[in-house]
N, C-alpha and C positions, 0 to 999 in steps of 0.2 A: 862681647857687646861693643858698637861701634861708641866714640866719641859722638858728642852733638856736634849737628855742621855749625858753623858759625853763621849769621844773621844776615841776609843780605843787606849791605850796608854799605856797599861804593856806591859811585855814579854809573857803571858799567852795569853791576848787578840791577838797577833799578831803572837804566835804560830798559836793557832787556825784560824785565819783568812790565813794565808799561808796556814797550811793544807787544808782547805775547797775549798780556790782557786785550788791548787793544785787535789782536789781531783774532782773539778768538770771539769777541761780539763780531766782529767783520763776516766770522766765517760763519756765526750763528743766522747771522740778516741776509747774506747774500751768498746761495749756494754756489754762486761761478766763482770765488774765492777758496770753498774746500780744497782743492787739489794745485793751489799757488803756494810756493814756500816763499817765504818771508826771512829773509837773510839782513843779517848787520855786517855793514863794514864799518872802516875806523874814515876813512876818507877818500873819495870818488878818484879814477887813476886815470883820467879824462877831464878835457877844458868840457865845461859847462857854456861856455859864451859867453862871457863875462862877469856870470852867477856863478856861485857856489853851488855844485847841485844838492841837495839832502837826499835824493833818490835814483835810481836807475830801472827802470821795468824793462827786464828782456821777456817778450811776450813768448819769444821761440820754443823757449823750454819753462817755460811756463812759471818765474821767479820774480817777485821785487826784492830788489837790496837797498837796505833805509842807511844813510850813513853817519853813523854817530857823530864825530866831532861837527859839522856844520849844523845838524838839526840841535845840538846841543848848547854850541858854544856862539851860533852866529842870533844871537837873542840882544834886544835892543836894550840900551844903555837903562839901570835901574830893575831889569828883568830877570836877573838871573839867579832866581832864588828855585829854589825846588818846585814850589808852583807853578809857574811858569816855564819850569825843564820839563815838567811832566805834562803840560797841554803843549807845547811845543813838539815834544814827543808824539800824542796820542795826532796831535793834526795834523803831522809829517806822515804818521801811518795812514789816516783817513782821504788826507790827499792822494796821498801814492796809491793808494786802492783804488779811488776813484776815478783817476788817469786810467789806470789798468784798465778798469771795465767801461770806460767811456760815459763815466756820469758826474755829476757835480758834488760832491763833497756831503752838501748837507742830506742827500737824498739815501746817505749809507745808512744812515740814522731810523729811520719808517719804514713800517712794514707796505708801504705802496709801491713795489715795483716790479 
């Protein structure tokens, strides 16, 4: 018999677990996301342009990469409680989707499109 795994209970573990949720409503609303992988880094290895970037879409091979420490840790003074890591989280993924497929953000959300 295996041990019980332990609980997810870091900040990594629960990144990941937001994005994966997040990214499987995505995939459920908008089929031109099924065949996009959804990758985490720790931190983009490119200038952004003055911004931090939280994301990178290579369209070529068909990938967004969301990057934890700035979607995580770049949260405005008073914000950084878990509530606010976890929409932070969920609207880094919503954005980046929305880039990808050429649409506004709130339009991932309804079945009109």
């Amino acid at each position: 018999m295996r041990p019980p795994l332990a609980p997810l209970d870091g900040r990594i573990d629960r990144f990941d677990l937001t994005v994966g949720t997040a990214v499987e409503f995505l995939r459920g609303t908008w089929p031109e996301l099924q065949d996009v992988r959804f990758e985490i880094g720790a931190m983009p290895g490119f200038d952004g342009g003055g911004e931090v970037p939280r994301w990178y879409l290579d369209r070529e091979n068909r990938r967004i990469v969301l990057f934890r420490l700035p979607i995580e840790r770049l949260l405005p003074p008073g914000h950084d409680d878990n509530a606010h890591r976890r929409m932070s989280i969920e609207s880094a993924v919503f954005r980046a989707a929305a880039e990808y497929v050429g649409r506004e953000p709130w339009d991932l959300g309804g079945h009109d499109h």
